[in-house]
KEMILUM-642701 format. One record per residue (C-alpha): residue in three letters; x negated, y, z negated. Coordinates in steps of 0.02 Angstrom, whole numbers, plus 50000, padded with zeros to 5 digits. Layout:
N
ATOM rest    xx    yy    zz
ATOM  ala     X     Y     Z
...
This chain:
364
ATOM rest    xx    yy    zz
ATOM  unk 50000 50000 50000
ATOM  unk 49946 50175 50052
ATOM  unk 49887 50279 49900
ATOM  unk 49995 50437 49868
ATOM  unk 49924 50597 49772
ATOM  unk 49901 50592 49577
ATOM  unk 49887 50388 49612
ATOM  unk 49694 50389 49634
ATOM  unk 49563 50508 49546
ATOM  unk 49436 50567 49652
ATOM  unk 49308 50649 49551
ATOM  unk 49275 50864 49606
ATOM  unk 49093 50798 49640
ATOM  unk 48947 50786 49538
ATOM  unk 48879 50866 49365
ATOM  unk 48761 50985 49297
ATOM  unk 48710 51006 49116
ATOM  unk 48572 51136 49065
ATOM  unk 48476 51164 48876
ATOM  unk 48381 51332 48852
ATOM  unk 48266 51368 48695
ATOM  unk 48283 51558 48695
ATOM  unk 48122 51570 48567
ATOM  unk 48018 51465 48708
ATOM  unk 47993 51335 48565
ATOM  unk 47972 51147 48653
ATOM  unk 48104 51088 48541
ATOM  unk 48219 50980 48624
ATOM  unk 48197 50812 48663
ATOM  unk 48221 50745 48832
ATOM  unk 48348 50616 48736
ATOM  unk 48467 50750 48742
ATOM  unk 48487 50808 48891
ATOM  unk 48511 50621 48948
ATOM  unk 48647 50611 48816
ATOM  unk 48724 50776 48896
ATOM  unk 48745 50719 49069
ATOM  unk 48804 50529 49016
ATOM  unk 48966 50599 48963
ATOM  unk 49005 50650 49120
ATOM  unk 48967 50485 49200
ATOM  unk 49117 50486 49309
ATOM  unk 49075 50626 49408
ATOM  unk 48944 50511 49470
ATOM  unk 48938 50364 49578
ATOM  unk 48759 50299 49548
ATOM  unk 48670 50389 49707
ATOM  unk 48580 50481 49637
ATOM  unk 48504 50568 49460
ATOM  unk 48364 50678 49394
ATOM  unk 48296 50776 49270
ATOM  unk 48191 50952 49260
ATOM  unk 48094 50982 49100
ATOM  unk 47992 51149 49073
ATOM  unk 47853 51149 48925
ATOM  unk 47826 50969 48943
ATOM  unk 47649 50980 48993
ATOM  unk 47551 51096 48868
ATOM  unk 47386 51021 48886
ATOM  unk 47386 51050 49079
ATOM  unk 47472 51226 49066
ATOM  unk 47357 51300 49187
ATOM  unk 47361 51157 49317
ATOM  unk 47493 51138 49465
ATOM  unk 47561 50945 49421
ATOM  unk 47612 50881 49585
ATOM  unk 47755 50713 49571
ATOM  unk 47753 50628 49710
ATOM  unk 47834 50462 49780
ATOM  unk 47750 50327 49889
ATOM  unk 47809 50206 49991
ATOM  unk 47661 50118 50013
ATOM  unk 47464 50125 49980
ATOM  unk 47428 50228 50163
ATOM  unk 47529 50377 50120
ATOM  unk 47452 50357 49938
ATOM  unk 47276 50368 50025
ATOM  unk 47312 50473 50148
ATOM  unk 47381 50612 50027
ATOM  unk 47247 50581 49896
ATOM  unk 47118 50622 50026
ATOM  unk 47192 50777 50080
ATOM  unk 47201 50816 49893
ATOM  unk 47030 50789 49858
ATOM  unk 46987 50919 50002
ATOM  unk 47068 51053 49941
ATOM  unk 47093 51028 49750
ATOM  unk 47002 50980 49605
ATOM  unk 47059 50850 49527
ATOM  unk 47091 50858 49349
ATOM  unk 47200 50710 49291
ATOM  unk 47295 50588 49387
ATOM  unk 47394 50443 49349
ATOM  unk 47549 50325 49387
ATOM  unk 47691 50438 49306
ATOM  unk 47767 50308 49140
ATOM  unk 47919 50225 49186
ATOM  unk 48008 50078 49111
ATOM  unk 48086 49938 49207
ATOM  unk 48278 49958 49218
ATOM  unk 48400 49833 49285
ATOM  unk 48519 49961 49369
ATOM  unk 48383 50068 49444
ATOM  unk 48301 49939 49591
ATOM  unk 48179 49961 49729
ATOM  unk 48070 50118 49671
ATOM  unk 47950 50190 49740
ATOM  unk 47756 50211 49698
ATOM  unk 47788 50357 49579
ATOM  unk 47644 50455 49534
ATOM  unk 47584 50638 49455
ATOM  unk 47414 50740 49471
ATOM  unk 47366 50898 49364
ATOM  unk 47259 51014 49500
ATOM  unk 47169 51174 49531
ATOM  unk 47150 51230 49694
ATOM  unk 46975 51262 49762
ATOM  unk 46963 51443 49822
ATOM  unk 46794 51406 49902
ATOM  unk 46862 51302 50034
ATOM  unk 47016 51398 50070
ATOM  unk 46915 51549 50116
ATOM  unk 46781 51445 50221
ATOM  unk 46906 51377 50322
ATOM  unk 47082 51475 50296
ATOM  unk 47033 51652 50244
ATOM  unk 47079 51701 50088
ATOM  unk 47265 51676 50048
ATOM  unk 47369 51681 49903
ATOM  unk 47371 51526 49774
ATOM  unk 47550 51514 49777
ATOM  unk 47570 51519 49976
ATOM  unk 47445 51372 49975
ATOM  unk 47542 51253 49858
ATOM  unk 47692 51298 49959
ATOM  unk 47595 51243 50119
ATOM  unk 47513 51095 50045
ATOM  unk 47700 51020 49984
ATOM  unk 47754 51058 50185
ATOM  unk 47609 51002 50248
ATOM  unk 47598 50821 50148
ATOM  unk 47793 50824 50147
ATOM  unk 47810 50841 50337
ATOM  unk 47644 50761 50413
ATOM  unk 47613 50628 50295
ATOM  unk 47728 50463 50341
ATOM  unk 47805 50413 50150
ATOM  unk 47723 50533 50051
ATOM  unk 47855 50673 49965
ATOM  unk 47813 50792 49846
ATOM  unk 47945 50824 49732
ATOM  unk 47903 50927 49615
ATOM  unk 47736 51051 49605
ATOM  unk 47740 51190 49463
ATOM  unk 47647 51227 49306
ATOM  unk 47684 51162 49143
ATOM  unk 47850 51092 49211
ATOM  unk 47911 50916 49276
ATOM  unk 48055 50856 49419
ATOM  unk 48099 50673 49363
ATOM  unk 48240 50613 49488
ATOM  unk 48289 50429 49580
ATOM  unk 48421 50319 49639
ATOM  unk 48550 50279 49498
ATOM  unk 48652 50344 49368
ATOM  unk 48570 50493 49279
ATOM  unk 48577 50417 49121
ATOM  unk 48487 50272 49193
ATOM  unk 48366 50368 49258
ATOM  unk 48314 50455 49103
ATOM  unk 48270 50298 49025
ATOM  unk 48183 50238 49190
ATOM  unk 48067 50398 49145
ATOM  unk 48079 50380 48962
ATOM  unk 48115 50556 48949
ATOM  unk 48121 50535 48755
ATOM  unk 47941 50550 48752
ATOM  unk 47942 50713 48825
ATOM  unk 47986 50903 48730
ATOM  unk 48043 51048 48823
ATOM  unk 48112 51243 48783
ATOM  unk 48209 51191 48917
ATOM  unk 48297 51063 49021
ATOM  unk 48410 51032 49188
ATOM  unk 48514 50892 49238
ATOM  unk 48617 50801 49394
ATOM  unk 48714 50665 49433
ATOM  unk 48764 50657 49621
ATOM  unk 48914 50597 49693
ATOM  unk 48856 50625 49898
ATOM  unk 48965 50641 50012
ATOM  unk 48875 50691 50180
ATOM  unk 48724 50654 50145
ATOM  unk 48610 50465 50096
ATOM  unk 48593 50429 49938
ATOM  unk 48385 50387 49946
ATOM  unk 48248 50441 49780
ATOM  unk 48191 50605 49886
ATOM  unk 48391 50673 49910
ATOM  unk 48417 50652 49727
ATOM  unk 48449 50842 49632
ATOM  unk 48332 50930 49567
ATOM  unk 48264 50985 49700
ATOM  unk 48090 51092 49660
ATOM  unk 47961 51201 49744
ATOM  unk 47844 51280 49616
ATOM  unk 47922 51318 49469
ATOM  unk 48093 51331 49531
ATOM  unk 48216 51198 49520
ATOM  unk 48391 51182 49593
ATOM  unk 48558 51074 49507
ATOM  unk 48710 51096 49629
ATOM  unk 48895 51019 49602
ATOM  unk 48974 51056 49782
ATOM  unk 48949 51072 49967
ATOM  unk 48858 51208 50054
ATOM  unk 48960 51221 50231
ATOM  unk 48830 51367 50269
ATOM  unk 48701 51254 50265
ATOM  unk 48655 51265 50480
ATOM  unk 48649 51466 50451
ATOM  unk 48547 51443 50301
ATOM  unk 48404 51319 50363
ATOM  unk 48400 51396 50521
ATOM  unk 48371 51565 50439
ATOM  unk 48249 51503 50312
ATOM  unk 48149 51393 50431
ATOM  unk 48109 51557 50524
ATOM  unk 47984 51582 50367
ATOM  unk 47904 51412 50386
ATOM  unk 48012 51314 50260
ATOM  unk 48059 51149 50316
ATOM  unk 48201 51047 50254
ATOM  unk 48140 50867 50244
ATOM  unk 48232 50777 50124
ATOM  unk 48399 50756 50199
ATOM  unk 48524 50847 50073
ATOM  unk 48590 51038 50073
ATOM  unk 48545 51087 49909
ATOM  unk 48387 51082 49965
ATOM  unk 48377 51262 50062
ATOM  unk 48447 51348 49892
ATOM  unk 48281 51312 49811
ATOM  unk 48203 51376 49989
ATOM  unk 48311 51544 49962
ATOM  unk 48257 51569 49786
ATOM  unk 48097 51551 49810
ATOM  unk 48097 51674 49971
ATOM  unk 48212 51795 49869
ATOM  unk 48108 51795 49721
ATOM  unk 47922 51754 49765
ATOM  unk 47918 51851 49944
ATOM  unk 48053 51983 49943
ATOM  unk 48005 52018 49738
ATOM  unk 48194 52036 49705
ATOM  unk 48254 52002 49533
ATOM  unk 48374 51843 49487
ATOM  unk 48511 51968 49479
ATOM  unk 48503 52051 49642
ATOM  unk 48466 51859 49710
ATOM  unk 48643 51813 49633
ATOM  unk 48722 51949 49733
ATOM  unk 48660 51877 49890
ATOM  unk 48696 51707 49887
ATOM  unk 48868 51729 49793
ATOM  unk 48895 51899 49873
ATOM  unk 49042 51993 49818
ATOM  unk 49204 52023 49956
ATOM  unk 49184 52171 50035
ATOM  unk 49366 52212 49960
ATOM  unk 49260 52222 49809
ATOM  unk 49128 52293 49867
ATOM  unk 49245 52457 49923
ATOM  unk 49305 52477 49721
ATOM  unk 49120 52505 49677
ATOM  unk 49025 52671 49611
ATOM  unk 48952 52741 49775
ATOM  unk 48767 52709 49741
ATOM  unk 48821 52496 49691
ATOM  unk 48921 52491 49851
ATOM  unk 48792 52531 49956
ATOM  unk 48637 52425 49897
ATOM  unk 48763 52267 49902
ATOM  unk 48814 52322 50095
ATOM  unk 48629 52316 50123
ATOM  unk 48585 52149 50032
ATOM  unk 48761 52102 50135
ATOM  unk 48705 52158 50298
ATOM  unk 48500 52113 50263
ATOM  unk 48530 51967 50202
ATOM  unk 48698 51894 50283
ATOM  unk 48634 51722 50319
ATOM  unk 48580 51673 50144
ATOM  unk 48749 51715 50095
ATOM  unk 48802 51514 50027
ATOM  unk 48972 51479 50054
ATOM  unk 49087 51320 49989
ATOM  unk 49121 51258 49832
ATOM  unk 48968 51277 49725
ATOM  unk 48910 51284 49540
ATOM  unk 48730 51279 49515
ATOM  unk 48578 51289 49351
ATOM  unk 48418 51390 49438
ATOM  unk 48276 51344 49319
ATOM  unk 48118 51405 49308
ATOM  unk 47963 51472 49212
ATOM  unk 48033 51568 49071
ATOM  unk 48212 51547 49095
ATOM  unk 48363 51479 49209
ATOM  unk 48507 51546 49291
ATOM  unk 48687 51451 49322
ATOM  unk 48790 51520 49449
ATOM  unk 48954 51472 49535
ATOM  unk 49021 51500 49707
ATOM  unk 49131 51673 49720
ATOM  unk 49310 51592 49709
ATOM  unk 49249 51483 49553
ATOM  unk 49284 51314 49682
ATOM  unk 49161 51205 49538
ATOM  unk 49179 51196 49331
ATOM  unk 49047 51275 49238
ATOM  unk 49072 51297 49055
ATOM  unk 48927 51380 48950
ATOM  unk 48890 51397 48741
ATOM  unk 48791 51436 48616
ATOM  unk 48721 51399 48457
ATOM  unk 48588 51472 48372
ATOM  unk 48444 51494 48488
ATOM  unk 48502 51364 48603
ATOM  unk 48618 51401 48741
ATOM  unk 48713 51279 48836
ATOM  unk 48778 51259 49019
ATOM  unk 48862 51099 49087
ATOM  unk 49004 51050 49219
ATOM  unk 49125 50998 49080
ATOM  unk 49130 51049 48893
ATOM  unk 49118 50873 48837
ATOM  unk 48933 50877 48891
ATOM  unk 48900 51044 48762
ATOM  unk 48985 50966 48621
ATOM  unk 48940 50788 48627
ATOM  unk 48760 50862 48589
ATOM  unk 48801 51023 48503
ATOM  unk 48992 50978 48411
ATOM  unk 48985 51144 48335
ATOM  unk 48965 51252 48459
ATOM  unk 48993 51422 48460
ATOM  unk 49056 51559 48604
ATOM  unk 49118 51447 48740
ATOM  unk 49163 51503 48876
ATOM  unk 49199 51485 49088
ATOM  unk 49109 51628 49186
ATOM  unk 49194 51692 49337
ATOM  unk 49143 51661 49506
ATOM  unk 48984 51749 49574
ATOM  unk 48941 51806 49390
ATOM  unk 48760 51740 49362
ATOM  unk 48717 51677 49184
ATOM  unk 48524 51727 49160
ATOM  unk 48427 51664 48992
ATOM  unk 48259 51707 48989
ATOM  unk 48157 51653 48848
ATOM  unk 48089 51770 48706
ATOM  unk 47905 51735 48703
């Protein structure tokens, strides 16, 4: 018998949960988080689940610790010999994981701490900035080197993501061993897109990390707009090209998270029209400047990096997002469930409206 509405739940799509130490204390354990997003299992279908921790690496602070995956000993060789050309090599190592019976047919998984070596990128590149270069080096190895993916390459931060229910994948990484000021979760329900180890959410470049809960239908206009700047979209999911944006927002055009929020979730122009003269017109030129990083569909999303995040949802509010606090501690999450199964006395709940970014930065 055909299925009639209200006789079959189909879930809105994914979940988010994000933890933020506002005193930049590593004081939360990566058992919470985990316990954060398992309560909203069912917005999950086992496709896909990750993890971004910042703090977790203190005693390699000043190093850039590249994750990558392997699918077999070439691209392993092949990567660590372009790695050994350009970087010093300060630690490396398979990252821990623990055999799981749900999460099947990983990868080599592996992480190296690394300084680039200016010498060699002025003898043979000229002089560029250190930044630019990582950026390259993740295209370069991401895009040239057959089963070798970067995915995740800041400082003193981690992207721990694979195949399987998040909750199964935090134990997969034993994420209890690790402490962060502050943490970022997924669990992916695809629907256009494979469910493979590299497509899972975060997604990272530097020390910027995306969590989405939607569907980007401006993706074309996006990629084709950001691969003008030499980004290229390799890992076959949308939410990729938001952590593209961010990064050319922020890092190249030097605009703040808040100005970036009024780009991608750009106000109507309706709105735009009710606005003090001086407001009206630098949105009509981020509007008009920037028209094709403008994301539309239903979106809610946690931006994390260095020293902060930011959540964010679409301009007509299409994805839940529910945010608290307590304390020092604020919380951000798809569903409230998440917030109070780790924090059951929360304190000033609430939903923010669409397009209004939520930006904690961390006191230190």
């Amino acid at each position: 018998m055909l299925k009639k509405e209200g006789e079959i739940r189909i879930p809105s799509g994914c979940a988010i949960s994000g933890i933020i130490n506002k005193t930049g204390e590593c004081s939360i354990n990566g058992s919470s988080i985990v316990k954060s997003i398992a309560h909203m299992h069912d917005r999950s279908n086992g496709l896909g689940g990750g993890f971004a921790g910042y703090g977790i690496y203190p005693e390699y602070a000043d190093q850039y610790a590249f994750h990558v995956f392997y699918e077999d000993m070439t691209a392993r060789e092949e990567t660590e010999r372009y790695l050994d050309r350009y970087f010093e090599m300060v630690n490396l190592s398979r990252i821990p994981t623990r055999k799981h019976p749900r999460i099947k047919d990983e990868p080599q998984i592996w992480r190296y701490f690394v300084n680039p070596i200016f010498t060699l990128l002025q003898e043979e590149q000229e002089e560029i900035d250190e930044k630019q270069f990582i950026v390259e080096t993740v295209f370069h190895i991401n895009t040239f080197i057959k089963g070798a993916y970067i995915f995740s390459s800041g400082k003193n931060m981690g992207v721990f993501k694979a195949v399987g229910f998040p909750e199964d994948v935090g134990e997969f990484y034993r994420l209890e061993e690790y402490d962060a000021y502050s943490w970022t979760a997924h669990g992916r329900y695809p629907t256009n897109t494979p469910g493979w180890w590299g497509g899972a959410h975060p997604f990272a470049l530097l020390d910027y990390s995306i969590v989405h809960n939607g569907e980007i239908s401006s993706y074309d206009a996006n990629r084709r707009f950001i691969e003008m700047f030499d980004y290229k979209c390799n890992l076959q999911t949308d939410t990729e090209v938001i952590t593209y944006i961010i990064d050319y927002l922020n890092r190249k055009q030097g605009l703040n998270y808040e100005n970036i929020a009024k780009i991608i979730a750009a106000p109507f122009w309706e709105e735009i029209k009710r606005m003090p003269e001086a407001e009206a017109k630098r949105i009509t030129l981020f509007r008009n400047t920037f028209a094709s990083l403008l994301i539309t569909g239903p979106f809610s999303i946690i931006l994390g990096f260095n020293g902060g995040f930011m959540a964010l949802n679409d301009r007509l509010k299409l994805r839940s997002m529910v945010t608290g606090e307590k304390d020092n501690i604020v919380y951000i999450a798809s569903e409230e469930c998440a917030i109070r199964a780790i924090c059951p006395d929360i304190e000033n709940i609430w939903a923010p409206q669409g397009g209004e970014p939520i930006i904690v930065r961390v006191n230190r």
